[in-house]
C-alpha positions in Angstrom: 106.0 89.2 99.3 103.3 91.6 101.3 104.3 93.9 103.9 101.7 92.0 105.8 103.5 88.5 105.3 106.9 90.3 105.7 105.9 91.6 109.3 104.5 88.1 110.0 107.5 86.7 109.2 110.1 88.7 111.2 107.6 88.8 113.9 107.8 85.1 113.4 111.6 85.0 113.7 111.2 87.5 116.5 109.6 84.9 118.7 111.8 81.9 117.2 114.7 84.1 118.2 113.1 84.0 122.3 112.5 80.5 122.0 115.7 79.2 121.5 117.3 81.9 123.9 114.9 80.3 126.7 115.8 77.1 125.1 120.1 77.8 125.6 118.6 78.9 129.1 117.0 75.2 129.7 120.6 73.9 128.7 123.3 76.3 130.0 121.2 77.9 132.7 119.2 81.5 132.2 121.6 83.4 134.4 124.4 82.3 131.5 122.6 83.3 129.2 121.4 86.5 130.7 125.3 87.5 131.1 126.0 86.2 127.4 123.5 88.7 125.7 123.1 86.4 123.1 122.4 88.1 119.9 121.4 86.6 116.2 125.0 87.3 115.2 126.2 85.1 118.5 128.2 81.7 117.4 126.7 78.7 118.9 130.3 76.9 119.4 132.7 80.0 119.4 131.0 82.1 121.1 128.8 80.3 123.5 131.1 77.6 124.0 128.4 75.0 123.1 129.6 71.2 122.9 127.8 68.7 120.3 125.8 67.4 123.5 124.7 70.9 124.3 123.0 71.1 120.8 121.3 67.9 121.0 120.0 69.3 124.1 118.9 72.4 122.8 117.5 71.3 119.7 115.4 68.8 122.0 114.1 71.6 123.9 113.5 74.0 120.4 111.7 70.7 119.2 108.9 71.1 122.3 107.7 74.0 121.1 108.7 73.8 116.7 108.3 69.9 116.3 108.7 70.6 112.9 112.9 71.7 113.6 113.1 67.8 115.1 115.9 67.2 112.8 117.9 70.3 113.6 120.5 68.7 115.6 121.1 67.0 112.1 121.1 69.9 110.3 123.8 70.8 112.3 126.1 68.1 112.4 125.6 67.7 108.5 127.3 71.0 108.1 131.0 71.1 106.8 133.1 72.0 110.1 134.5 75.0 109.0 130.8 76.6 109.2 129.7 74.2 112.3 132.6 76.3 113.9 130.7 79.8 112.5 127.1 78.5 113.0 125.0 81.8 114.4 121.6 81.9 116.4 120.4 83.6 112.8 121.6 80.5 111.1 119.2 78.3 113.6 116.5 80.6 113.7 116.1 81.1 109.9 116.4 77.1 109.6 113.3 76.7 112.3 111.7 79.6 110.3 111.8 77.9 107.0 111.4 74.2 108.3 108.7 72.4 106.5 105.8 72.2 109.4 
């Protein structure tokens, strides 16, 4: 890979990272959030204390602005529970990153 496409890519994952903070923000509310600092290493369900509803309503809102992560909340729920349970904002954001478009 080039150094060019490398920086483009984390600068891509930079702003996929910010979108689906603002997005738990739409969901939880952005004060919540703001008092979470939500990092990539943060757990979506163990950490966040997200419900299966709350994803669906997050990945709704991460779809308005990456249509191509419309089947996200799938992704999700199609994961084995024992890693649902260890799910990270990394996890998400590398899945949006590398979703085909």
């Amino acid at each position: 890979m080039k150094q060019t496409e490398q920086i483009s890519s984390t600068t891509d994952k930079d702003s996929i990272f910010a979108q689906l903070v603002d997005s738990l923000g739409v969901v939880m509310g952005h004060d919540v959030v703001a008092l979470m600092h939500v990092t990539p290493s943060t757990r979506i369900f163990l950490d966040l204390g997200l419900t299966s509803i709350d994803v669906v309503q997050v990945a709704n809102e991460v779809t308005k602005r990456y249509p191509r992560a419309s089947t996200l909340a799938v992704w999700v729920s199609d994961r084995p529970m024992r890693d649902i349970a260890r799910l990270t904002i990394a996890d998400i954001v590398e899945y949006i990153a590398n979703a085909d478009h």
